[in-house]
PLY file of the C-alpha trace (Angstrom):
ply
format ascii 1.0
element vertex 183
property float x
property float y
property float z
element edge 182
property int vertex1
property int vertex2
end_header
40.37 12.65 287.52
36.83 12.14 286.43
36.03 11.62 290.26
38.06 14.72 292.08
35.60 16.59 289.83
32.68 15.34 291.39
33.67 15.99 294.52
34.12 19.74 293.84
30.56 19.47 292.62
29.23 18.87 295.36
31.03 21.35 297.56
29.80 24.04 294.76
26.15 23.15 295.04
26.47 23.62 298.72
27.40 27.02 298.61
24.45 28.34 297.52
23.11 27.99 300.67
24.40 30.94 302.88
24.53 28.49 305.97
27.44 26.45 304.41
28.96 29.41 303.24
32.12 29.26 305.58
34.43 32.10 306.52
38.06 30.88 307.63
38.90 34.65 308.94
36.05 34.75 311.54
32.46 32.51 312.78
29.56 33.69 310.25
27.90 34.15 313.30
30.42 36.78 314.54
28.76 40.20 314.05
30.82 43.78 314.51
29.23 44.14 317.54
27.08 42.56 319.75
23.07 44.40 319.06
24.16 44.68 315.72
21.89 42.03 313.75
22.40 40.98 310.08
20.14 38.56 309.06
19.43 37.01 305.31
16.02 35.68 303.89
14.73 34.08 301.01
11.57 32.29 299.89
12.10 29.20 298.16
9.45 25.98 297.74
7.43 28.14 299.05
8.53 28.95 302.43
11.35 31.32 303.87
14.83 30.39 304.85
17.07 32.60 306.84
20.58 32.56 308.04
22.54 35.00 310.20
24.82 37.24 307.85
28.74 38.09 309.19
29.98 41.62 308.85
26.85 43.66 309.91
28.65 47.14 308.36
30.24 45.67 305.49
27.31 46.79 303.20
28.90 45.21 299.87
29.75 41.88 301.27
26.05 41.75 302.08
24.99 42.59 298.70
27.09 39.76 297.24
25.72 37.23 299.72
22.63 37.79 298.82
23.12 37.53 294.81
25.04 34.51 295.16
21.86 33.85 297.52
19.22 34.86 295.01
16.08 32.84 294.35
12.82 33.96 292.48
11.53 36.12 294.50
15.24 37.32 295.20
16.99 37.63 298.49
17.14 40.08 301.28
19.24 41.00 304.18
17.52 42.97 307.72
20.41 44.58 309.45
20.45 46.39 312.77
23.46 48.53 313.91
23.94 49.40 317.70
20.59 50.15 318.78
19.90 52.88 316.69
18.78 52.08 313.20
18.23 49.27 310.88
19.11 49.08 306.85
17.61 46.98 304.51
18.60 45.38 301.44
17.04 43.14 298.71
18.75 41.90 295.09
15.95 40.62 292.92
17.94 39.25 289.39
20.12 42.67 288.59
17.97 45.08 290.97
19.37 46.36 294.46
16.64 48.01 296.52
18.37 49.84 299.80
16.70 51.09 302.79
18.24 53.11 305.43
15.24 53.75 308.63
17.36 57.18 309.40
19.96 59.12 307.26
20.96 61.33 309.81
23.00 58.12 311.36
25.09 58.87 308.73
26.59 61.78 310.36
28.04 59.05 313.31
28.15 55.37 311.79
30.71 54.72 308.97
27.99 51.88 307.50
25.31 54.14 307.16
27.59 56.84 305.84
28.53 54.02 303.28
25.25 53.27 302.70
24.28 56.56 301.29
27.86 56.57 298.96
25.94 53.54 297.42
22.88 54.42 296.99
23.88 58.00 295.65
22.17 60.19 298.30
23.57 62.93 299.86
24.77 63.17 303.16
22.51 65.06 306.26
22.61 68.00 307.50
23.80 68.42 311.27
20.64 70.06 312.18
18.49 67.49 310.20
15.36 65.84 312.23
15.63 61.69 311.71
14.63 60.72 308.34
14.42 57.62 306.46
16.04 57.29 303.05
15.95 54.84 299.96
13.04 52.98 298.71
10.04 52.62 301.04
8.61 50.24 298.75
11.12 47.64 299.14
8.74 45.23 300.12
5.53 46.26 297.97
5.60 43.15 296.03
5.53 40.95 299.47
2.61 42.95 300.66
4.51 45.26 302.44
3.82 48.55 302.01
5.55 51.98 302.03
3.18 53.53 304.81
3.77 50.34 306.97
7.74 51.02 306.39
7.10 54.58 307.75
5.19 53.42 310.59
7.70 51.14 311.85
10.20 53.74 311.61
8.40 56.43 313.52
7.63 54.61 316.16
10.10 55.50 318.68
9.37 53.21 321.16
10.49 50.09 319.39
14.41 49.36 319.08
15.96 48.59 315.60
15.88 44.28 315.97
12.23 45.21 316.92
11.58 46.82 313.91
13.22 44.36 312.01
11.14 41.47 313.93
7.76 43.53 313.19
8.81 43.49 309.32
10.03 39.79 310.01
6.31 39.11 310.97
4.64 41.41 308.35
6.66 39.73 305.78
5.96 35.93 307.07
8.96 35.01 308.47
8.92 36.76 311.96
9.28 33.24 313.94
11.68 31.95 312.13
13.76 34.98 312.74
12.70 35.61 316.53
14.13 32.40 316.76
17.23 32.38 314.78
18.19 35.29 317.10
16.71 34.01 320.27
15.04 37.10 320.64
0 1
1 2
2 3
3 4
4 5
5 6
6 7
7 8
8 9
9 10
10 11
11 12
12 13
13 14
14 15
15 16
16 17
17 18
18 19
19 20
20 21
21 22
22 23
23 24
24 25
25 26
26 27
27 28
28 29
29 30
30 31
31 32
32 33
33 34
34 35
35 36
36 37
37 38
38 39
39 40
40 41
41 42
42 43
43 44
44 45
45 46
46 47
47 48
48 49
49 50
50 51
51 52
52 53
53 54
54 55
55 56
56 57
57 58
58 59
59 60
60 61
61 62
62 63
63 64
64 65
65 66
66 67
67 68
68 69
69 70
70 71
71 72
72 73
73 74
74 75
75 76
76 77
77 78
78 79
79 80
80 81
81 82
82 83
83 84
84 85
85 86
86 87
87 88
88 89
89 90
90 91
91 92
92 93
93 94
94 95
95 96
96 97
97 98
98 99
99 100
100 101
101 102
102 103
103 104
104 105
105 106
106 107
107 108
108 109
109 110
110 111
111 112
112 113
113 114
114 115
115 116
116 117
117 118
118 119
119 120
120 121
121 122
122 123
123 124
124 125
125 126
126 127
127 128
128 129
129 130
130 131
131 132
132 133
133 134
134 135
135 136
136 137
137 138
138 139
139 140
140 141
141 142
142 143
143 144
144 145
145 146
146 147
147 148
148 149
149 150
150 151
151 152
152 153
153 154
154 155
155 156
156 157
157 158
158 159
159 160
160 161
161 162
162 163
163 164
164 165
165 166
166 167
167 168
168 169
169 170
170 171
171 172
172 173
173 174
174 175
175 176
176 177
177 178
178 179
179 180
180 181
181 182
């Protein structure tokens, strides 16, 4: 008895890595659609690990990932949704942060819609110009400021998985991810 034990403690210390989390209904690499990115990250030893999140619009699925994920510094997911804007979300111990890069993709994407349910902000306007929402400063504590977040965001010449691979970068990390999405 004493030995079937051990065995299931092993296959409980593996899962708190999210790359040998495994999902029998789908590949954790499948993703809702094919630009849509959903990437995890966490600093541990003192360098970042990432691994490629499943369910890019499930926002809550993400959210427990990442604090069954968490770590010191916490963990953090950078999501992209069809070309056209990019959430992000980071659990440090009992803390959510949320970051949506435009609220007015509310008005056309269930996720983002969902997004602003939980994070208890109210929904655009029709006539609303593009607008991020949430906390800018997300990333304060990682030297990331809340006028680079703005930046990013208004530049309009960079797609959403390029804004996520310039925060990638600014953050430390940008390699790893360019790579993990062969990018």
């Amino acid at each position: 008895m004493a030995d079937i034990l051990d065995d299931h403690d092993d296959d409980i210390e593996e899962f708190d890595d999210l790359d040998e989390v495994e999902d029998k209904t789908e590949p954790e690499t499948h993703l809702t659609d094919e630009s849509d990115i959903a990437v995890a990250a966490w600093h541990e030893d003192g360098r970042w690990t990432l691994a490629t999140l499943p369910h890019a619009h499930d926002i809550p699925q993400i959210i427990s990932r990442l604090k069954a994920q968490q770590t010191n510094g916490g963990a953090l997911a950078l999501i992209a949704i069809d070309e056209e804007f990019f959430i992000l979300v980071r659990v440090l111990g009992t803390h959510i942060s949320l970051f949506l890069s435009d609220a007015t993709c509310a008005l056309d994407y269930e996720v983002a819609e969902e997004f602003l349910e939980i994070a208890d902000l109210p929904m655009p306007e029709d006539d609303d110009e593009s607008f991020p929402v949430g906390n800018l400063d997300i990333f304060s504590d990682l030297g990331m400021n809340q006028m680079e977040i703005e930046a990013i965001c208004a530049d309009e010449e960079l797609f959403p998985d390029e804004q996520l691979e310039a925060i990638a970068s600014r953050l430390g990390f940008g390699d790893q991810f360019a790579e993990l999405l062969e990018l």
